[in-house]
N, C-alpha and C positions, 0 to 999 in steps of 0.2 A: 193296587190296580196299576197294569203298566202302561208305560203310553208307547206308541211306538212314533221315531222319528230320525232324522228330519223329513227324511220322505217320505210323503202321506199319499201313500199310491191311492188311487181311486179310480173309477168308473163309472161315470152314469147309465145309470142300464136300458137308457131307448137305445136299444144296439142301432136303431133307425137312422137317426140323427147326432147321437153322441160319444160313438167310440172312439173319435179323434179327442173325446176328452182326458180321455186316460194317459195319466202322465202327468195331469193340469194341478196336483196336489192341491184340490181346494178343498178336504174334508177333510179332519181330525179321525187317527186311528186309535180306540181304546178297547183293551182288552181285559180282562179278568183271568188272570193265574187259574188253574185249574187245581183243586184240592193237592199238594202235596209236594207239586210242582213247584222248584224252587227259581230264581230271577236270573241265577248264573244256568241252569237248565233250557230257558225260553230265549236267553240268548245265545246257546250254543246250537239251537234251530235255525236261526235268524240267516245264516250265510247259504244253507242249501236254497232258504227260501228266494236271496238275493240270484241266486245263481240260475235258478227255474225261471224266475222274472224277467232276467236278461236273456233268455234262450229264447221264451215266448213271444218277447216286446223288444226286442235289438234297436230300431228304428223308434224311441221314447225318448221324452230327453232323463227321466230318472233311472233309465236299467243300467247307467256307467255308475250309479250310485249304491249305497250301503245301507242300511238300515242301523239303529240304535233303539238301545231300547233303557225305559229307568221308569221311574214308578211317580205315578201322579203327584204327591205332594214333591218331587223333585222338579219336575214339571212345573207346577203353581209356583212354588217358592223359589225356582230358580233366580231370577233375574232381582226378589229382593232380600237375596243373602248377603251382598255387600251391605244393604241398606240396614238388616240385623246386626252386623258387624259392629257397624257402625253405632251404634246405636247403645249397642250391649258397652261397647269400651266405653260411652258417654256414662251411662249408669254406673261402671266400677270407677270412672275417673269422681263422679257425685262423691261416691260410697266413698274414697279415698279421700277426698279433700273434707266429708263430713270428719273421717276417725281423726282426721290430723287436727279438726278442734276439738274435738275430744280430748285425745293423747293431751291436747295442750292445757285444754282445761281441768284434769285430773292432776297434772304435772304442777299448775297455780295452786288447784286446793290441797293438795298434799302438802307440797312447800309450805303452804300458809298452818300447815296442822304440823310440822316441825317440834314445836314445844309439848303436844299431846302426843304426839308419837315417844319423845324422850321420857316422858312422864310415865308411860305404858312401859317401856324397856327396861325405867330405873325402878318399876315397882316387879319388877321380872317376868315380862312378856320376850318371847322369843320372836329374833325377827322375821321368821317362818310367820310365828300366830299374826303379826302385824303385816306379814305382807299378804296372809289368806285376806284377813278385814277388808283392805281395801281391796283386792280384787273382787270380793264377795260384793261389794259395795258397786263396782263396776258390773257386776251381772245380773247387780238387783236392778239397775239403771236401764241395761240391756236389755233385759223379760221386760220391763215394764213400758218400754219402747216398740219393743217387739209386738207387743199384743196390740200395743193402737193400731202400728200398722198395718198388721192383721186385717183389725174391724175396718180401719179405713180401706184398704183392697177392699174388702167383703165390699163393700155400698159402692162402690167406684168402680170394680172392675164389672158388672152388668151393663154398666154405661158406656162398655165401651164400642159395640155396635153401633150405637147414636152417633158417637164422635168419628169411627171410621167412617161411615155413611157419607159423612161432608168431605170425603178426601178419596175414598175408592170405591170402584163398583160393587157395594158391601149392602146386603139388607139387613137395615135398622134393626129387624126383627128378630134378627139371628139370635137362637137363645146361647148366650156364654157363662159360663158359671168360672169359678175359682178352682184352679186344680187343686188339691187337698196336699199332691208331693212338692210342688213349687210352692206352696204357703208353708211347708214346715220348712225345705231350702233355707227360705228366704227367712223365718224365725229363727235357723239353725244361724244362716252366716250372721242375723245380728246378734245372738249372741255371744261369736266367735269373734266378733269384732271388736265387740264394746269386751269381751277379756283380754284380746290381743293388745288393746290398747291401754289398757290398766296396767297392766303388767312393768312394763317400764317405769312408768310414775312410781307405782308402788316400790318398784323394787329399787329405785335411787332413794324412797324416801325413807326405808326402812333401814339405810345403808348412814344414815342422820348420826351427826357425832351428838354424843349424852350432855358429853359438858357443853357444847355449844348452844342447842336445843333448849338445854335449861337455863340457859341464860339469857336468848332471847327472849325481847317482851311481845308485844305486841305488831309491831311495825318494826323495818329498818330492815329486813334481809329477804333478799329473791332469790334461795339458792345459791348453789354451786357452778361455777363458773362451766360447769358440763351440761349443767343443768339450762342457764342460758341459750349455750349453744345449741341444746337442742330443742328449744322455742323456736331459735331463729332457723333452723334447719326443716321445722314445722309449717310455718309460715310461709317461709322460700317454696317448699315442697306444694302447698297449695298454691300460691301463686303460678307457680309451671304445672300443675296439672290446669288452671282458671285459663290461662293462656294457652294450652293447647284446646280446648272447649271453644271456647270463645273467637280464636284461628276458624274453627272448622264451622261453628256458628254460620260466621259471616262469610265464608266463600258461601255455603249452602246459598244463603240468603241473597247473595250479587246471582249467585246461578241460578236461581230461580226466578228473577227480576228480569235479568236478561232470557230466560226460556219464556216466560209469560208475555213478553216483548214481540217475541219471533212471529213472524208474518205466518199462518199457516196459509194462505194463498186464496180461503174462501170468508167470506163473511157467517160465523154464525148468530148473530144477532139474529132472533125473532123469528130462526128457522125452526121447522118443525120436521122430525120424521118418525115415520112407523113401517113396521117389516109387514107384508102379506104373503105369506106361503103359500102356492099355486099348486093343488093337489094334480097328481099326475095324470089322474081319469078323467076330469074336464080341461086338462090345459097339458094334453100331452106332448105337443111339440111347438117350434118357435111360433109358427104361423098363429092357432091360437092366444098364448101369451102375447104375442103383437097385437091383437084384436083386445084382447082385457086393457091394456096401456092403453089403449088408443078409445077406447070406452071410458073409462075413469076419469084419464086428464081431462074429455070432456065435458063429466059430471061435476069435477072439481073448480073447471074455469068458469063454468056460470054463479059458483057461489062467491057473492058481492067481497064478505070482509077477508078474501084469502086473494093479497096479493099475484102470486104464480105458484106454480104446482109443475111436479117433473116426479120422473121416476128411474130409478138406476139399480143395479143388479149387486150393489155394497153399499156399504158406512165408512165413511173415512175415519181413522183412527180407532177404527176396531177391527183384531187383525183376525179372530173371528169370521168376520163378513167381508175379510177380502180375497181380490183373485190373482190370478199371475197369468202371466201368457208369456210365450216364446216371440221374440222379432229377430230379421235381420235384415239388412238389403238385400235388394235382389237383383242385384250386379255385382258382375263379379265374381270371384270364389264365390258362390255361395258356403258359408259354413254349413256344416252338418249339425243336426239338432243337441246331441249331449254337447257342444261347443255354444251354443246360441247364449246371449243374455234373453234374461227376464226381469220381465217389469210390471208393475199394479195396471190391471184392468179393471176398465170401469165401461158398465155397460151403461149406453146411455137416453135414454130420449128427449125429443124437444123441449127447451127452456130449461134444460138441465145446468147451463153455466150460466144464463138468468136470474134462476131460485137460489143458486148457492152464490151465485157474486162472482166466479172466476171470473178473471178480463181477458176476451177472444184480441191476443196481440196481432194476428195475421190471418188470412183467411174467410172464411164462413163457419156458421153456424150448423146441428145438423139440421136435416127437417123432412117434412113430411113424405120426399122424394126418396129419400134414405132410405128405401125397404129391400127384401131379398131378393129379388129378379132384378135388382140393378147394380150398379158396379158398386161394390164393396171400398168404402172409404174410411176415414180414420182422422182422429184430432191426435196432437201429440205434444209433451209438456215442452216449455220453451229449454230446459236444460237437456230433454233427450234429443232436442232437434240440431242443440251446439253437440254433442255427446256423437251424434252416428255421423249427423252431414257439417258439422264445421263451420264455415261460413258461407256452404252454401245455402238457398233458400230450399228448405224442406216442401213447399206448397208445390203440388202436382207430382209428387215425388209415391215413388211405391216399398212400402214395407213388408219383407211376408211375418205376418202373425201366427202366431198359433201352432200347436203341433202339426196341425193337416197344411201348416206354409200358404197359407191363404193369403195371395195378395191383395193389399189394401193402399187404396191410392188416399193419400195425405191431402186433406181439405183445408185442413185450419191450425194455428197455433196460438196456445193459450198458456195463460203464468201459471207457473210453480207453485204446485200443491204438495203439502206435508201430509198423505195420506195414510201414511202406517206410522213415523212416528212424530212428534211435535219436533223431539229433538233432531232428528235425522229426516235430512232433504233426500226424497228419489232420483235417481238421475234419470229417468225416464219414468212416465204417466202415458199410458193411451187409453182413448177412448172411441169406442166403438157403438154405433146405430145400434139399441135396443131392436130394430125392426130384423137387424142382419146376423145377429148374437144375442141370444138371450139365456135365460136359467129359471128355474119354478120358482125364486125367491124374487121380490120386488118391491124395493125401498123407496118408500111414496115419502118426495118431500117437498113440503107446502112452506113459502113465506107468511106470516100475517103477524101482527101485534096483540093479536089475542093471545089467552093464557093456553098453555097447553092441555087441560081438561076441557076446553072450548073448541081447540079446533079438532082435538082427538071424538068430539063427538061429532062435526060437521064432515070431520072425511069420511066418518064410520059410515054416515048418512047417504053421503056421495055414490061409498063402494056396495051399500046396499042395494041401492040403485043399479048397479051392475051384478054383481055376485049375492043374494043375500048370506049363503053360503061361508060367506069370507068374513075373518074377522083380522083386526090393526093388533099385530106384537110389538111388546116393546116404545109405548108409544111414548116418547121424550122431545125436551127441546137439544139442538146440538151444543148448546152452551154447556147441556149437562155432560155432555160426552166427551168435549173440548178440556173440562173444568176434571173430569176425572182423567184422562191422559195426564194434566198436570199433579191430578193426584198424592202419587208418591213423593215427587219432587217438594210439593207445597208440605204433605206430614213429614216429610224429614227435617224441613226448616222450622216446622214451628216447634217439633220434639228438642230437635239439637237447639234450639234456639230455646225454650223451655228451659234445659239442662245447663246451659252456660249461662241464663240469668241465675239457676240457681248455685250454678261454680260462683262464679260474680259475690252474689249477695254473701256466701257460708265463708270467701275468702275477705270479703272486705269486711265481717264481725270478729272474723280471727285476727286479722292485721291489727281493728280496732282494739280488741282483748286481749293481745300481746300487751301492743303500745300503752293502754292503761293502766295495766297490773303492774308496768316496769316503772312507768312514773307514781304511783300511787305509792311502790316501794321506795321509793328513789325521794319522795315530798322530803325530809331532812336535807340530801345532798343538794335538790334544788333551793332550798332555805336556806344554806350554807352560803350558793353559788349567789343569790340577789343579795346577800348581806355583806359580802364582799365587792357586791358593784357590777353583777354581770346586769344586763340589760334583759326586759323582755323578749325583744328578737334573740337575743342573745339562747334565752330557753327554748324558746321556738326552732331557733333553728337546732340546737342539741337534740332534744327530743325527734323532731321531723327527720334529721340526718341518722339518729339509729335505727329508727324504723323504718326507714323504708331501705336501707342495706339489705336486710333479707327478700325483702320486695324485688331491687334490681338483681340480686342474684335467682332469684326465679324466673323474672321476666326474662332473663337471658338462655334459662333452661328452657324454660318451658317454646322461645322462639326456637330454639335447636330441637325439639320433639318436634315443635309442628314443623317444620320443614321438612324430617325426618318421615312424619308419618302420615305427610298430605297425600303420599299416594295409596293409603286407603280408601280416601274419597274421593279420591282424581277422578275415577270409573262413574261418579254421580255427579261430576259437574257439569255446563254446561258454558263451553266458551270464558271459563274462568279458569285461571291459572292457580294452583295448589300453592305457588308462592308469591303470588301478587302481591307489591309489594306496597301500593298504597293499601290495600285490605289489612297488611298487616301492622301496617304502621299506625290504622286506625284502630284495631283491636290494642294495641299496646298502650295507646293515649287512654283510652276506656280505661283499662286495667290501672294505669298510672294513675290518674285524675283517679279514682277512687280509692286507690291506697292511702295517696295523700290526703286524701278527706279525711280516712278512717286515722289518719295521724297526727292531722290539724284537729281534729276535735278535745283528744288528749292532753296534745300539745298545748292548749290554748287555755285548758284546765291549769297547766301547771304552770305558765306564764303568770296567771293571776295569783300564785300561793302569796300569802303573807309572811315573810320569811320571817318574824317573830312569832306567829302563829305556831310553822311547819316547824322552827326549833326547840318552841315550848313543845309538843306533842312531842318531837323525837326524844 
């Protein structure tokens, strides 16, 4: 299905009263492809239609414009494909730092089966048959990995409705099932994985000298000195993929502390709003629609437990319900309309910067005088008032609005509202007299401390009273509307933040399972070392200092990717810098402080050996 855009031409059709609306781009165009009709086809229509439009409507401000055209889920999904990105490189960085303990712990149990690997070769196993075993052995591991994961998707992934619910404008109820191609994928790559990474193990360890093999006993050898080194290259290599995770983690998380921070300009604590649609046959033009408003909020202000009540023609921060108008001064050049800026309109009635908390910085308020047979006025945001007049005082001052240039003399100035996005300030807000401007849509919203199923049946009550006809859409508190603008922002932190606990934890069991398997081979030489007079710190510090070498040389990589690759996420943050340099020094201490854990613990193991013990067993 295509959408067409950015220009969303439209028309209110009371040609009466609202032909100067056209042009106003406040409805969404969607169309359906016609059987056969392909998307490169619908857009090679698109420019005659632009060029009809601008012959028609010269004097609009959209006919100097273009039309585009792409297909709904481009549309929906546009704006969080950085966020998928994102997200998908956290899950291959997982999948990557899991194989690399894998790879490392196939690479320990084979070394440790050295003597039955020689035992198989010298009774005439070829090392073909010996290195199928173990990879076989690696694919039984993988299927059988595989399939849990499976079953666990199966039970998990229904749930996922309930968990988007808490983060985006998502119904719970939505039914989702498991796609049957992305569970074989996804079965496919671990089985590809857990062979990919057998493969190596197997094929060093099958490469095992005879006579060595069989002379070993039991203890006393960790491999080949290649072999080592590719422990510690294992290790390293999770560490820098743990530290680019955990980089990104934490910018998300400063950006969204500071976005949750940000002033949006109104209060919505314990506001409440609900949409009423004004059908066009009892409320065909403003005068009516004036009359309902002025009905309602009547109905509304006698009831005790509802603080104030207002009504306005949008929702702030759903871009959905909002509108745009044309300004400019009107002295001067006047500019011509395709030249004009635009700004979020809000239509408004009395008590409307009351019930929402805006603070009136200069001026008055609107009110009951405000209606159509009188001079046309306007409030306007304290940054569009620096933005057109500078320092002078915008109060008495005239703006023409609107396509039809309708002047509008300046009453009041009031603080900055983040009406379309949390993250992104307007540089201009006006607002305009419900009695002077109106639309058949009309956003009732009431202060009170009641629940929202409480006051949604007390306004239902109200407007019954007026219309019974009419019924409340949409009816919420704005906290919930506030909390989903934050949305995306919040599931991205707590997903990457998810993902980089589990980098974290997979890389500091690996460091740990390096670190132990090399002292545990190593109990002899350390037996040797205290019997000769080396001191406990003396092992502690040996031990501590091999381990964490592949540590620092990851830390070091994996800092040089995320600098590398902070501008992935740059485009998702908010007021945080992709190479902050205290964020990153604090994600390194994290990473550091629990490597060393995972080394002290080892360490402290083999500090305690009994060096007559460890030399009787060697």
């Amino acid at each position: 299905m295509p959408k067409f855009g950015p220009r969303n031409r439209s028309c209110f059709r009371d040609s009466r009263t609202n032909e100067w609306m056209r042009g106003g781009g406040f409805l969404r165009v969607v169309g359906r492809l016609k059987p056969g009709m392909t998307l490169e086809q619908a857009r090679a229509a698109l420019p005659s239609l632009d060029q009809s439009y601008r012959i028609q409507y010269p004097d609009k401000i959209d006919s100097s414009s273009t039309m585009s055209l792409k297909t709904l889920p481009e549309d929906v999904t546009g704006n969080l494909r950085p966020a998928f990105a994102t997200l998908l490189a956290a899950v291959a960085f997982v999948l990557l730092i899991a194989c690399s303990n894998v790879a490392n712990l196939l690479l320990v149990r084979f070394t440790g089966r050295r003597r039955e690997i020689a035992l198989r070769m010298a009774l005439g196993a070829s090392r073909g048959s010996v290195l199928q075993l173990f990879i076989f052995e690696s694919l039984l591991v993988s299927i059988l990995a595989g399939v849990v994961g499976a079953a666990l998707a199966w039970q998990l992934v229904p749930l996922v409705p309930k968990m988007a619910a808490n983060f985006l404008p998502f119904d719970p109820a939505t039914p989702v099932n498991l796609s049957v191609p992305v569970l074989g994928f996804t079965i496919a790559l671990s089985i590809l994985t857990g062979v990919a990474m057998g493969i190596y193990p197997a094929w060093q360890s099958s490469r095992a000298d005879l006579v060595d093999g069989l002379k070993e006993g039991g203890r006393g050898t960790s491999g080949s000195a290649r072999q080592h080194r590719f422990r510690k290259i294992l290790v390293g290599a999770q560490v820098a993929l743990s530290v680019t995770l955990l980089v990104g983690a934490a910018l998300l998380i400063s950006s969204f502390v500071r976005l949750s921070r940000q002033n949006i300009g109104f209060r919505a604590e314990s506001l409440w709003i609900g949409l009423v649609t004004l059908p066009q046959a009892q409320y065909p033009n403003p005068t009516t629609r004036q009359h309902f408003v002025e009905q309602t909020l009547a109905a509304l202000r006698v009831v005790p437990s509802l603080q104030s009540a207002t009504i306005s023609g949008d929702i702030p921060l759903l871009d959905s319900a909002a509108g745009q108008t044309l300004y400019s001064r009107n002295e001067g050049d006047i500019l011509p309309l395709d030249k004009r800026a635009s700004a979020p309109l809000h239509d408004v009635a009395p008590d409307y910067f009351k019930t929402w908390g805006i603070p009136i910085l200069a001026g008055r308020d609107i009110d009951q005088h405000d209606v159509a047979d009188h001079q046309n006025v306007m409030l306007i945001s304290q940054a569009g008032a620096r933005r057109v007049f500078g320092n002078e005082n915008p109060i008495g001052k005239t703006l023409l609005v609107s396509s039809a240039s309708t002047p509008a003399e300046i009453i009041g100035l009031v603080s900055d509202v983040r009406s379309r996005r949390v993250a992104e300030p307007d540089d201009m807000e006006i607002y305009r007299p419900w009695a002077q401007e109106n639309f058949p849509f009309a956003v009732v919203a009431v202060r009170s401390n009641l629940r929202v199923d409480a006051v949604t049946k007390l306004v239902q009550s109200a407007l019954a009273t007026v219309d019974p006809g009419l019924a409340i859409a949409i009816p919420q508190s704005m906290e919930t509307i506030v909390a989903q603008a934050l949305g995306q922002a919040r599931l991205m932190m707590w997903l990457l933040g998810i993902f980089a606990g589990a980098a974290l934890l997979l890389a500091t069991v690996g460091i740990y399972g390096a670190v132990a398997y090399t002292v545990e081979q190593r109990t002899g030489e350390i037996g040797v070392r205290m019997a000769l007079g080396a001191q406990t710190t003396d092992v502690l510090r040996l031990v501590v200092k091999q381990g964490m070498r592949p540590v620092i040389f990851g830390m070091a990589v994996g800092l040089a990717a995320a600098l590398a690759l902070g501008r992935l996420i740059a485009s998702q943050l908010y007021q945080t810098s992709a190479h902050n340099p205290l964020l990153l020094a604090a994600t390194m201490s994290i990473l550091a402080i629990a490597a060393l854990l995972a080394c002290l613990l080892p360490a402290r193991r083999a500090a305690l050996v009994d060096p007559i013990q460890a030399l009787r067993i060697e």
